[in-house]
N, C-alpha and C positions, 0 to 999 in steps of 0.2 A: 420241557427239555429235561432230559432225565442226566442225572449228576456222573461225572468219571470219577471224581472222589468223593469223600466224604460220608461216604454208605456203606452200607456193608452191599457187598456184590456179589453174582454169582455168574460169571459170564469166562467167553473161552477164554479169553485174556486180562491179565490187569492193566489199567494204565497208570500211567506216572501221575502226580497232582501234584507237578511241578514240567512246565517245560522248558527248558534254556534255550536260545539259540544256540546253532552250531557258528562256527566263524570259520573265514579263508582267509589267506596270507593278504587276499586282496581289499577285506573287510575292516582288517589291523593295520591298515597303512596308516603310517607317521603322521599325525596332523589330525587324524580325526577323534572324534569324540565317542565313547565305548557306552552304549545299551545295554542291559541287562534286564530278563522279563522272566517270572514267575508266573504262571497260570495255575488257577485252583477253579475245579468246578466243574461244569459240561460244558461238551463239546463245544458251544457255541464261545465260550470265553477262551477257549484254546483257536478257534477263527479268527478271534477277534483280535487276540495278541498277532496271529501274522499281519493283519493289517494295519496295528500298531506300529510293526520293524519294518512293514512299506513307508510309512507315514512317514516316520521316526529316519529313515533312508534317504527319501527325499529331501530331509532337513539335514544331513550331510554327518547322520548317524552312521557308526558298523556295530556289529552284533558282537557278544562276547557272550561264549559258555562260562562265565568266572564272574561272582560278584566281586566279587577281591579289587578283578580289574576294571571295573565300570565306572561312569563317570555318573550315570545315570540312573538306577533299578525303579522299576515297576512291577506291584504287585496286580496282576489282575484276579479279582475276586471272585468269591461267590457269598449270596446274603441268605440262600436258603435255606438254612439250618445255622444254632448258634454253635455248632461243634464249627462248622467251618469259618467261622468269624474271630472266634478264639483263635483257632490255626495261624490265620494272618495276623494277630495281633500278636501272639508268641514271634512270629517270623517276625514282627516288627520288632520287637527288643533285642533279637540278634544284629540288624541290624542298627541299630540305636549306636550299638556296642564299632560297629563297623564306621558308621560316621565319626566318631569319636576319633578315630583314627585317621578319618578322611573327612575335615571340614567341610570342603568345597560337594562332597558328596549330596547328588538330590536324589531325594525317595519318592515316588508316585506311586497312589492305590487309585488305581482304576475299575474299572465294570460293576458289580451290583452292590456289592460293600460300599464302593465309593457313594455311587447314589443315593444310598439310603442313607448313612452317617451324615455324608455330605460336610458341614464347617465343622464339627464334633471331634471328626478325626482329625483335624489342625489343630484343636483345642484341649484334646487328651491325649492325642501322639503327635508327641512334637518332632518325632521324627521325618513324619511326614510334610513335604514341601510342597506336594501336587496332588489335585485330587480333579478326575474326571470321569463322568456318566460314560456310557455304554457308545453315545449318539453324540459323543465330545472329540473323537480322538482326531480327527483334523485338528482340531483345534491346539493339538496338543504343545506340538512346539510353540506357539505363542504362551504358552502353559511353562512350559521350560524358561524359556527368555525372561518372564516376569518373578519367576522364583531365579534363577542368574542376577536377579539385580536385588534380591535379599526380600522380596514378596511372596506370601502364599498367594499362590494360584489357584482357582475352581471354577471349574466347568460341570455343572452335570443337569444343566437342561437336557430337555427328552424332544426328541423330533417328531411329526407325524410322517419326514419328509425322508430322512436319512436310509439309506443302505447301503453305503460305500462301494456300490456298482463297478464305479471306475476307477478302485483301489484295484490294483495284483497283488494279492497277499504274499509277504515271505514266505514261504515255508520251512518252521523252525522244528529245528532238531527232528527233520523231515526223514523214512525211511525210503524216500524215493519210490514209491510204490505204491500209498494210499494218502488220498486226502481230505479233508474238509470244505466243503462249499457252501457258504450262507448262502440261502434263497430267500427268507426272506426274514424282519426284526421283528420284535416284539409280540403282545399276547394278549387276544380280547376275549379269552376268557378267566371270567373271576371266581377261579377255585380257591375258595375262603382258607385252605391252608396255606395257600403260594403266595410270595410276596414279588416274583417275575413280572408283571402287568405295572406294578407300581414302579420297578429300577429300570426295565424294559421298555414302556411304554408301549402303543397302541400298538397293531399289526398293521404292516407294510409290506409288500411282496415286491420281488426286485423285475427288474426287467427282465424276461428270459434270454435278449440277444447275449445281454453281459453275463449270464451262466452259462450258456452253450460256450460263448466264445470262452470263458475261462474252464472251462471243464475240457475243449476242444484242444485250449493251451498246452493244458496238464498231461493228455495222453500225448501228445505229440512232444513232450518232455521225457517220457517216460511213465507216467503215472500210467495205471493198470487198476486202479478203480477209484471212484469218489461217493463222498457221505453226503448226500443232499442235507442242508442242518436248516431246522427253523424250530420256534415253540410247538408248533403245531402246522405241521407242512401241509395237511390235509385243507387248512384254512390257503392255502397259496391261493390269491387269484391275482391277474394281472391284464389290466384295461389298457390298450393302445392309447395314446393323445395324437392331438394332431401336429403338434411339434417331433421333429426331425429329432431319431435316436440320439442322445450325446457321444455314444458312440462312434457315430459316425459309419453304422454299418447298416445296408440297404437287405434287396430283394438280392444281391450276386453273391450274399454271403452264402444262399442256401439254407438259411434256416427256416425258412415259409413255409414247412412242410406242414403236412395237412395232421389235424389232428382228427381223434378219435371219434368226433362228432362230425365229421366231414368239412368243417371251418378253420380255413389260417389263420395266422394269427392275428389277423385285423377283426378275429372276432373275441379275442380275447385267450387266453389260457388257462387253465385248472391246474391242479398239480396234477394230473393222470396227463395232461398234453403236456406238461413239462417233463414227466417221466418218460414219457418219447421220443421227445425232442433229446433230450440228453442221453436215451438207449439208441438211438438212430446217428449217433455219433461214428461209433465204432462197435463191432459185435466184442472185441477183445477188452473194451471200456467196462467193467462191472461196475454197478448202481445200485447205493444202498440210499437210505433216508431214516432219517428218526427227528421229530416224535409223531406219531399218529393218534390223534383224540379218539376213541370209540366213537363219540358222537357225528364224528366228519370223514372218519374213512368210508372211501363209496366204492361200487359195486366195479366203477369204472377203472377206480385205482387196482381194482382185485383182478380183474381184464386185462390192461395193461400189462403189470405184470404177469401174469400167465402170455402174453404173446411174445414178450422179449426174453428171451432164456439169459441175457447182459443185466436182466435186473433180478435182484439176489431172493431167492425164495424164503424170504425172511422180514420179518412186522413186527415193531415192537410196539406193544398196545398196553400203554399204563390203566392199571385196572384200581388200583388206588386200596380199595375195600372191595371183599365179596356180600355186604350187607346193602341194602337199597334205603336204608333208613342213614346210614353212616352218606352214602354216596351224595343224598339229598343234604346232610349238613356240609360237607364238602362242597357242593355246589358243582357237582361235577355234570350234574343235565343228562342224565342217563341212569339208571337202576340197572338191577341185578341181572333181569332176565333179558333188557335190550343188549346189554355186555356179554352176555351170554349167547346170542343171535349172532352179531359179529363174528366170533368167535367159530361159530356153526358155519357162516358163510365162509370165512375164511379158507377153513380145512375143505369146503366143499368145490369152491374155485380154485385153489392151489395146492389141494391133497395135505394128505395127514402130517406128510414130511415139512412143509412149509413147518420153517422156526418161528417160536411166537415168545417173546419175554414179556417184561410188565416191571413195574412199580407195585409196591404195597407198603401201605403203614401202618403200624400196629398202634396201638392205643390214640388214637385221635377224640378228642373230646365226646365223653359220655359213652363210650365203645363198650358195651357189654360184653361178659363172656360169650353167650352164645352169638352174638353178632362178628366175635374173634372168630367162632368155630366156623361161621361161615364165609370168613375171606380162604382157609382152612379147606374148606370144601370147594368154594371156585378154583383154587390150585389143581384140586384133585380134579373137578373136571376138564380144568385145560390143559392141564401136564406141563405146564411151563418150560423152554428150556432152559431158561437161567431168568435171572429178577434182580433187580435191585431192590434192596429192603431196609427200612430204617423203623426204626419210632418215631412217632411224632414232637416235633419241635417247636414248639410256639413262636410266631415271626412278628417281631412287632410293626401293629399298622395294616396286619392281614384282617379279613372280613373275620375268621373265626377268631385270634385274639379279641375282636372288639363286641365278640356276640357270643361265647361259647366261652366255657372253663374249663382251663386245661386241667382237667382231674382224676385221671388216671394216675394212679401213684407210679414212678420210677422206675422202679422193682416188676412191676405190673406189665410197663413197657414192653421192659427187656424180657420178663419171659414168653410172654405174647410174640416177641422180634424174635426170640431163639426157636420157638416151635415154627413158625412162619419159614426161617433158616431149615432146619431138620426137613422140613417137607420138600423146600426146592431141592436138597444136595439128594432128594431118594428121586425127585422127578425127571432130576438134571440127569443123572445117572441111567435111570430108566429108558427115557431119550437118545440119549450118546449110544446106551448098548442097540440102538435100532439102527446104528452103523456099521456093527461090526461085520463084516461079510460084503460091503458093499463099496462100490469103486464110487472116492470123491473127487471131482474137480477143486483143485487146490489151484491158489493164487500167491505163489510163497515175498513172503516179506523180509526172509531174512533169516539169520541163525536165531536157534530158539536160545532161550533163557540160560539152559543149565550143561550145552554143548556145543559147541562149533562147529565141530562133527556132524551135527543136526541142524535141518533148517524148518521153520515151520511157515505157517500161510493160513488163510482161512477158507471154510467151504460155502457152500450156495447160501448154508444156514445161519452162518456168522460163528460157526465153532473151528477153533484151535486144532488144526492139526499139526503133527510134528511126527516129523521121516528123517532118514538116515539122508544126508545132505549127496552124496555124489558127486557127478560131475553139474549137476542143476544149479541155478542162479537165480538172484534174486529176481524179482517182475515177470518170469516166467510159470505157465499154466504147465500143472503136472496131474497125472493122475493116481489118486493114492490108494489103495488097498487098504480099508479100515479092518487092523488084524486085534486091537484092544482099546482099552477108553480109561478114563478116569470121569468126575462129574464134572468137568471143566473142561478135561482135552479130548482130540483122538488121536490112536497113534497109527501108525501104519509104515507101508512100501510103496513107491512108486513102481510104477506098472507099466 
């Protein structure tokens, strides 16, 4: 799952690495008890918090944009890099400072931070009163109650079992517009840099009735597209039982539709029949997904999408390193030239325009220079449109910490991560000007950034565009005229 903070980025938009609830007059009623929740990380821990403020709702929580005013905060984390662990633990001493003011105040670190510290963070942050894994959050209010009576609480056992299917997630500090959708937890692959597998536990794939029918929710809410979110979606599969949905939904819902191999669903699903199932919804429903392993995306997924014009022309495929000797110490199960095929297929199933981003790390244990030159050169032949990029960070309890020396000097890192940088912002650029002259379907979200006057939306590709706002509105499809770009946005007129 590729990180929304804590990286350096190169994508059409930024996002927050913090999400607050928003609140209603009806939310702040007299009597209840005030939530407040922090997200730091990907995607998936920004899901996971709305199914927190369901959980947390149910136990007779409201949500509050104001730490100030809460009765409760929760930091949900992220453990995959220590710049992000610091993050939380600076955010912890402001709050230290805020308890101090407010006794009765309880502090919760939840998702992958939580996991991995585990009793640690009770014992050197004592600010912290609750601490719960990823596959805890039911659990949570009884988490709450046993710190209410002046006890640490913890939870962070891992499930093989859990995917909170028959959660309705809140949607926090929601733009009405786009959403997130867990399909399925966890990660059974052990890429010796990632410490996900160990705070995430095993892979589990959810029922598809409970994603249609929430994704089915969403647009008949108003939603106008959703992010299918897992570590590796590609890995989705999902077996019927003989046991009656908990859902409680049959053959009248309509969702038995046939998939791609000519079998319903009593023969089981892929994520390419999930990708249908969820594009056969509504043609006005757009459908994205991240993350996709090289090693797991199939031909079928490439099909698929090429038949639904509702699923966005657009693959993010972490590519990690352009070296095959680096790939193989990562344990990533693929080399240079299989990555490279993908790659080939892709553009040849879904043309040149199809958006393709990636992951890259720069100095990862024993990275030579010329082995740097050619993650360097797989850029240059994929043209990326945008990437997330870091250095590498040592995770303690990863397969490389306990087999590999992180010995790339610092300095080394960062100027490996800054040339890595320079190349995407010439490629990102490169890309974008292959809009200009060309009419995009736009899905607008809202006013942009640095106008109100202007609204922006994104296109098939996952790129930012931003137009002179009119008489148009938010969840509405426009079509825009790409008349300039920057390496991040396009700009244009509707047409």
């Amino acid at each position: 799952m590729t990180l929304i903070s804590e990286l350096t980025i190169l994508q059409p938009a930024d996002k927050e690495n913090v999400d607050a609830p928003r609140t209603s007059e009806e939310e702040l009623a007299v009597g209840k008890k005030r939530l407040y929740i922090e997200s730091y990380g990907c995607q998936m821990n920004f899901a996971d918090s709305e199914i927190v403020a369901a959980v947390m709702r149910n136990a007779g929580f409201a949500t509050t944009s104001s730490a100030d005013d809460a009765d409760l905060i929760f930091l949900n984390t992220c453990a995959i890099r220590d710049n992000a662990e610091q993050k939380v633990r600076n955010r912890l001493k402001h709050l230290n400072a805020l308890k101090r003011q407010k006794p009765e105040l309880l502090v919760g670190m939840l998702g992958c931070m939580a996991e991995r510290l585990k009793t640690k963070l009770l014992e050197e942050e004592k600010v912290v009163d609750i601490v719960a894994g990823p596959d805890a959050y039911r659990d949570i209010p009884k988490l709450v109650e046993e710190a209410e009576s002046g006890h640490k609480a913890v939870n962070v056992f891992l499930s093989r079992e859990e995917t909170y299917a028959d959660i309705s997630p809140i949607r926090l500090n929601s733009n009405g517009v786009t959403a997130f959708v867990s399909i399925m937890r966890g990660c059974d692959n052990m890429c010796s840099f990632c410490v996900v597998p160990f705070t995430r536990g095993r892979e589990r794939s959810r029922d598809p009735h409970s994603i249609v029918r929430e994704c089915t929710d969403l647009f008949n809410q108003g939603y106008r597209e959703v992010t299918l979110l897992g570590q590796n979606v590609d890995s989705y599969k999902w077996h019927p039982t003989p046991s009656p949905s908990p859902l409680g939904r049959g053959e009248e819902s309509g969702w038995f539709a046939p998939l791609p191999n000519g079998e319903g669903l009593g023969g089981g699903v892929t994520f390419a029949g999930l990708l249908e199932l969820v594009a056969q919804i509504h043609p006005d429903l757009r459908v994205r997904f991240s993350t996709s392993h090289p090693k797991d995306i199939t031909d079928e997924v490439l099909y698929t999408m090429a038949q639904y014009d509702n699923i966005c022309n657009y693959i993010h495929l972490p590519a990690q390193s352009g070296n095959s000797r680096v790939l193989k110490l990562m344990n990533r199960t693929y080399d240079r030239e299989w990555y490279i095929g993908k790659i080939d297929r892709i553009r040849e199933v879904l043309g040149e325009d199809c958006g393709i981003s990636t992951d890259m790390i720069s100095g990862f244990c024993t990275e030579t220079e010329d082995e740097h030159q050619e993650s360097l050169s797989l850029m240059d032949y994929v043209r990326y449109d945008y990437a997330y990029m870091f250095a590498y960070s040592e995770r303690p309890g990863t397969l490389a910490a306990k087999k590999y020396p992180d010995d790339i000097p610092e300095d080394v890192k960062k100027r490996r991560l800054n040339e890595i940088i320079a190349k995407q912002l010439e490629h990102s650029a490169a890309r974008n000007q292959r809009h200009i002259g060309q009419v995009q379907r736009v899905l607008i979200e809202g006013p942009s950034k640095r106008s109100d006057a202007e609204l922006c939306g994104r296109n098939d590709q996952n790129k930012m565009v931003v137009f002179p706002g009119g008489n148009h509105r938010k969840g509405q499809y426009v079509n825009v005229l790409v008349t300039e770009c920057t390496s991040a946005t396009l700009r244009g007129t509707v047409i």
